[in-house]
MDTraj code that builds the backbone (N, CA, C; nanometers):
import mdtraj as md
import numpy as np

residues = "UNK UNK UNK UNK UNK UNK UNK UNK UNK UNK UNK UNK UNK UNK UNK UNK UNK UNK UNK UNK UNK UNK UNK UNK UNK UNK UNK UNK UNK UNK UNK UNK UNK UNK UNK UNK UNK UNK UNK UNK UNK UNK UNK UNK UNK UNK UNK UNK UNK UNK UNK UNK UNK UNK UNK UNK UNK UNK UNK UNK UNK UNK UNK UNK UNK UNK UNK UNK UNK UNK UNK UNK UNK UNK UNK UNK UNK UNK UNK UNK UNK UNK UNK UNK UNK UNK UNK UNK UNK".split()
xyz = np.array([
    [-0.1187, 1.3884, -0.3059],
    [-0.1637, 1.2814, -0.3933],
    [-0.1886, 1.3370, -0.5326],
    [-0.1053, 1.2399, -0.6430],
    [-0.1467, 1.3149, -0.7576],
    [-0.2773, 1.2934, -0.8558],
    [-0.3562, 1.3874, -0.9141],
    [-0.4677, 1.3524, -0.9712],
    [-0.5035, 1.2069, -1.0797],
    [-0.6351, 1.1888, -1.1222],
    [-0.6385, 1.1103, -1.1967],
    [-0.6620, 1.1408, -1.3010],
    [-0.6577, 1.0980, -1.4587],
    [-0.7073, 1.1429, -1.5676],
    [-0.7574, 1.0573, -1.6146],
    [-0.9086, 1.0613, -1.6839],
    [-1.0006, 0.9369, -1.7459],
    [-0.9463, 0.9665, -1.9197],
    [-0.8668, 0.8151, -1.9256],
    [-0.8295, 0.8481, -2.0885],
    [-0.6946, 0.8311, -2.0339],
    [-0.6030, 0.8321, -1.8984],
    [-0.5317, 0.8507, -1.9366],
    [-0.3762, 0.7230, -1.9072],
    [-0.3077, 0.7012, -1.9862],
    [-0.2264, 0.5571, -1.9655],
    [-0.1070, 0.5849, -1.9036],
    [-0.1389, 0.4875, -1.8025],
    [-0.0389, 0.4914, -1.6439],
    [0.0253, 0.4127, -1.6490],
    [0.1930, 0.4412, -1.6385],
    [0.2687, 0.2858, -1.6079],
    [0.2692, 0.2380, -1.4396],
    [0.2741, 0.1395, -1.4022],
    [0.2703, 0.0195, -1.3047],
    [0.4217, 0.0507, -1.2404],
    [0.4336, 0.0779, -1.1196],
    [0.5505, 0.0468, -1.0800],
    [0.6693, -0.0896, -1.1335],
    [0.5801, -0.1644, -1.1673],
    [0.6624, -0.3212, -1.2073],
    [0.6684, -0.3062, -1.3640],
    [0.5947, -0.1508, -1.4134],
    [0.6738, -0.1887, -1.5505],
    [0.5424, -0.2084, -1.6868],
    [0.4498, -0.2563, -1.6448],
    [0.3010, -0.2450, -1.7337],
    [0.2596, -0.1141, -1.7441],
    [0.1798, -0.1125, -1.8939],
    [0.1480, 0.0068, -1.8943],
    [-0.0459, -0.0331, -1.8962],
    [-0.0993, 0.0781, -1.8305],
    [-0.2364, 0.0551, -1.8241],
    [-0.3431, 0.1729, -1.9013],
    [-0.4497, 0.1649, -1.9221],
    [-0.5635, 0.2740, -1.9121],
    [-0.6641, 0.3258, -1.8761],
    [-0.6462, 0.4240, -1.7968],
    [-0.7768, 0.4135, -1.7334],
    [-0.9137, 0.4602, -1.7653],
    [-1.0068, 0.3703, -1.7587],
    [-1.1702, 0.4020, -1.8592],
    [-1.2088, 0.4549, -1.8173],
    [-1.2404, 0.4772, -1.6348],
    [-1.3349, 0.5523, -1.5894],
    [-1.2778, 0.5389, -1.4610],
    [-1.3981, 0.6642, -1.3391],
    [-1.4125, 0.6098, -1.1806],
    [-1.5588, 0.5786, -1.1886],
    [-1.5593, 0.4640, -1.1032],
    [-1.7533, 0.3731, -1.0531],
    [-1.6905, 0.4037, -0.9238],
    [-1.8263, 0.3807, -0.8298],
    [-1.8248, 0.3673, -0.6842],
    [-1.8908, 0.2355, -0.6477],
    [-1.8296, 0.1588, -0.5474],
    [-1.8467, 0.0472, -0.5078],
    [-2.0175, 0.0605, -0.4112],
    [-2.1180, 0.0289, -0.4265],
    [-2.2625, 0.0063, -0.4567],
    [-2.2563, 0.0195, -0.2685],
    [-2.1616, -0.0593, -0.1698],
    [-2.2452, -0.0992, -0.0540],
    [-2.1143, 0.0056, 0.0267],
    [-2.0235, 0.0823, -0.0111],
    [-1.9380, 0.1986, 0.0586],
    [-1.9330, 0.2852, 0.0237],
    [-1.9671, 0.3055, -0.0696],
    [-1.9824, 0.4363, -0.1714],
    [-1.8143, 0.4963, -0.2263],
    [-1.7385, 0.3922, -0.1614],
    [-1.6081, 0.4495, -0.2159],
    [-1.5376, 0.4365, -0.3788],
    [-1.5149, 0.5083, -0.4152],
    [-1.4447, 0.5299, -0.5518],
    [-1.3478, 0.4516, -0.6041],
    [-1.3709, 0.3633, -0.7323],
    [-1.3011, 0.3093, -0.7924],
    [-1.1842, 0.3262, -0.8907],
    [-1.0953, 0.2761, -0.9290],
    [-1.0798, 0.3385, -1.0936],
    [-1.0781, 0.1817, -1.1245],
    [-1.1282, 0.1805, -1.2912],
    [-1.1335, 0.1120, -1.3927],
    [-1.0517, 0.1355, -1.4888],
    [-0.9548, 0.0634, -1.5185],
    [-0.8389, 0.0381, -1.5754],
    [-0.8149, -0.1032, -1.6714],
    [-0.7625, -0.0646, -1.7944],
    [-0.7695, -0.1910, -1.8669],
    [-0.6027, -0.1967, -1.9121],
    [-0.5398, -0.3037, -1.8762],
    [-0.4058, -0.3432, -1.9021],
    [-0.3983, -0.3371, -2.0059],
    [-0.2805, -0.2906, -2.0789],
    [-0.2442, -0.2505, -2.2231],
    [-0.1849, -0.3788, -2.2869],
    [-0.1612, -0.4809, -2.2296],
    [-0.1085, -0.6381, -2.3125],
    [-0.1873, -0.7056, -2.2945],
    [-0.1549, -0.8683, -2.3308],
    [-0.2119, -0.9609, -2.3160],
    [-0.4072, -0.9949, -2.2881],
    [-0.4349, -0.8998, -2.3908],
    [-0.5689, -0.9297, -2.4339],
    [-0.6464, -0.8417, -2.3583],
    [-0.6044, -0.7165, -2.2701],
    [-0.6728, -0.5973, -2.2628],
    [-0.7675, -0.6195, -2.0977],
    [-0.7412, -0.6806, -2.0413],
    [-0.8816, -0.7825, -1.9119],
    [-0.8787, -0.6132, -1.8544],
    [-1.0036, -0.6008, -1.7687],
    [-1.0501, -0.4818, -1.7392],
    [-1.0038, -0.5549, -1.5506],
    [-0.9988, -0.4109, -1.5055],
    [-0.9085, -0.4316, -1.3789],
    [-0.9789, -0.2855, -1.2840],
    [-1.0714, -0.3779, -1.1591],
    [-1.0832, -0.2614, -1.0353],
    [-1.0055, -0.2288, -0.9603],
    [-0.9891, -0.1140, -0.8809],
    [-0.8593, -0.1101, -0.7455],
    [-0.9221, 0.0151, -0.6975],
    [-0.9406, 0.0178, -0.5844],
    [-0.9999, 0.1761, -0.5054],
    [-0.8975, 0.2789, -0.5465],
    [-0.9583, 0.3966, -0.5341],
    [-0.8641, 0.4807, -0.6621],
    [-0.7543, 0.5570, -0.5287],
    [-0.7573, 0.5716, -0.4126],
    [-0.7036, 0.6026, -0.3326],
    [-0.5611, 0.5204, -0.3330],
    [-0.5731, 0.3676, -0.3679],
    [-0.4868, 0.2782, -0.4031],
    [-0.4266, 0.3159, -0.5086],
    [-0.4725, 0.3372, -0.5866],
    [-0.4582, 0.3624, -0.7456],
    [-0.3528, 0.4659, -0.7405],
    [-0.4103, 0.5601, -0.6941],
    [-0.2999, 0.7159, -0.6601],
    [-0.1884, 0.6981, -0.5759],
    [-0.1759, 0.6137, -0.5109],
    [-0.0495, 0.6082, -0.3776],
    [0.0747, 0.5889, -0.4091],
    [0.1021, 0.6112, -0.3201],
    [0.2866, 0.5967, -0.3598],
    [0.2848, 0.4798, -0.2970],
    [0.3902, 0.4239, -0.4075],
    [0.4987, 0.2711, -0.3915],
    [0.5275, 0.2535, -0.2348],
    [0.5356, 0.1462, -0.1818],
    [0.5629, 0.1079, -0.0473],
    [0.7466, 0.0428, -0.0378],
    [0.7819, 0.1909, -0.0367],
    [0.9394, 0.1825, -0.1059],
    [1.0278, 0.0982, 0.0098],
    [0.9559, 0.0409, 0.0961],
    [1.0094, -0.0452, 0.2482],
    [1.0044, -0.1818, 0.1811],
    [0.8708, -0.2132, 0.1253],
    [0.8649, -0.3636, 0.0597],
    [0.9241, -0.3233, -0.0710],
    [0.9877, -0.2585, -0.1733],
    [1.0105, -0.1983, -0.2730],
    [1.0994, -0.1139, -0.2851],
    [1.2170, -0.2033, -0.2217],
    [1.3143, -0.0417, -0.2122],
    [1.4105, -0.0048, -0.3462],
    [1.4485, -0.1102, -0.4200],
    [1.4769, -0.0581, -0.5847],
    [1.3413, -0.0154, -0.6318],
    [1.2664, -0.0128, -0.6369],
    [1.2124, 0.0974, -0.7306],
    [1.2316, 0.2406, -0.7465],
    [1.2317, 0.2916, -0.8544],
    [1.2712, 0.4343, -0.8718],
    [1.1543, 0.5232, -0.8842],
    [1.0051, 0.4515, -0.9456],
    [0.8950, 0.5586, -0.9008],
    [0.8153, 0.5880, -0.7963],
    [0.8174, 0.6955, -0.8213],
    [0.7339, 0.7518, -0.6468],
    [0.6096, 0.6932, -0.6510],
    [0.5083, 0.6705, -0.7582],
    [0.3922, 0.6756, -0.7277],
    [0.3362, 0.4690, -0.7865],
    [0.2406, 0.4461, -0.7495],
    [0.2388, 0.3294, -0.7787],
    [0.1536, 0.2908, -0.8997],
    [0.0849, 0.4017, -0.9429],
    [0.0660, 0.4398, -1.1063],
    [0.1003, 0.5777, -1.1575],
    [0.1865, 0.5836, -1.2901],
    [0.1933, 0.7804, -1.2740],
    [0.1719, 0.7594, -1.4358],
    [0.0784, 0.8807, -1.4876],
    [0.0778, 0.9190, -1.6208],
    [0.1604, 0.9392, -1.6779],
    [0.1616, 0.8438, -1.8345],
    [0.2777, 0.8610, -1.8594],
    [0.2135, 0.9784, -1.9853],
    [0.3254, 1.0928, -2.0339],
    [0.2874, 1.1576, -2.1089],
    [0.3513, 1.1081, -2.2750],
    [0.2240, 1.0234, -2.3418],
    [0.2778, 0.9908, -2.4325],
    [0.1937, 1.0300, -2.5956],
    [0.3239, 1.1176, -2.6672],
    [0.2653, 1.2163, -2.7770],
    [0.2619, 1.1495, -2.8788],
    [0.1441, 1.1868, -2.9899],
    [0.1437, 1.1156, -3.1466],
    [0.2669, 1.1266, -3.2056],
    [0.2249, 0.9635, -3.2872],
    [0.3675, 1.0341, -3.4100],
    [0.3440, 1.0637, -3.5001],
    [0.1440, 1.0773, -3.5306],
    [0.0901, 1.0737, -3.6262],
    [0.1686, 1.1992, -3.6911],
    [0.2121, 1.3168, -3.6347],
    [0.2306, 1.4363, -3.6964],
    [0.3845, 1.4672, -3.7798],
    [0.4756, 1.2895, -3.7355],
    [0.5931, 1.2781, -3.8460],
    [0.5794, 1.2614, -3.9472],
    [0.4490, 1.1753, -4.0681],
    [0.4033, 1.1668, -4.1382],
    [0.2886, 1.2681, -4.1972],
    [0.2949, 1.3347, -4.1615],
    [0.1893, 1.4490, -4.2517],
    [0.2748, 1.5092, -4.3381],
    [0.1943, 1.5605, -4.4175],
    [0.3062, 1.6188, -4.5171],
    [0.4215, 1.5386, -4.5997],
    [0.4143, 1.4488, -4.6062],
    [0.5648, 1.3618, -4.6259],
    [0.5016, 1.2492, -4.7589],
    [0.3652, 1.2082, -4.7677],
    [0.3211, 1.1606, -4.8597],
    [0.2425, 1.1967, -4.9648],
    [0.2847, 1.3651, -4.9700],
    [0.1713, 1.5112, -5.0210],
    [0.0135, 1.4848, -4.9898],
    [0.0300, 1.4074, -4.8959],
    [-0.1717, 1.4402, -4.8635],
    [-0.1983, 1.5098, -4.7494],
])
top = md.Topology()
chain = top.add_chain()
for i, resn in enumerate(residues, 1):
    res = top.add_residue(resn, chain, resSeq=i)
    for name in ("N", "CA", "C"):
        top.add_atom(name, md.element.get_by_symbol(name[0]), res)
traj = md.Trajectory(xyz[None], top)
């Protein structure tokens, strides 16, 4: 199972990209959450047990899909650093 990163934005098997704010634990199981806020349509904050969160795609109900996991970090770099230098400041 692959880890989680707080801060860090996961695409959706179906294609959304998300972020995740934090892990809470659910008050009456003590099991672990992640808190995740969808990157469109006005940002709504989103629970899912993080065991869920981490799993791989159920490639039987899902058999075109091409990612393994059913959220995976995506590694995505600034572009702040194409513009430096370029307007002498």
């Amino acid at each position: 199972m692959q880890e989680l990163k707080i801060g860090g934005i996961y695409k959706h098997f179906k294609g959304d990209y998300y972020l995740v704010e934090d892990i809470a634990k659910y008050s009456e199981t003590k099991e672990e959450v992640v808190i995740y806020r969808r990157l469109y349509e006005g940002g709504d904050l989103w629970v899912r047990p993080k065991d869920m969160f981490l799993s791989e795609v159920d490639h039987e109900k899902y058999p075109n899909v091409k990612q393994k996991y059913r959220f995976e970090l995506q590694e995505i770099e600034s572009v702040a650093n194409k513009f430096e230098n370029k307007s002498g400041h």
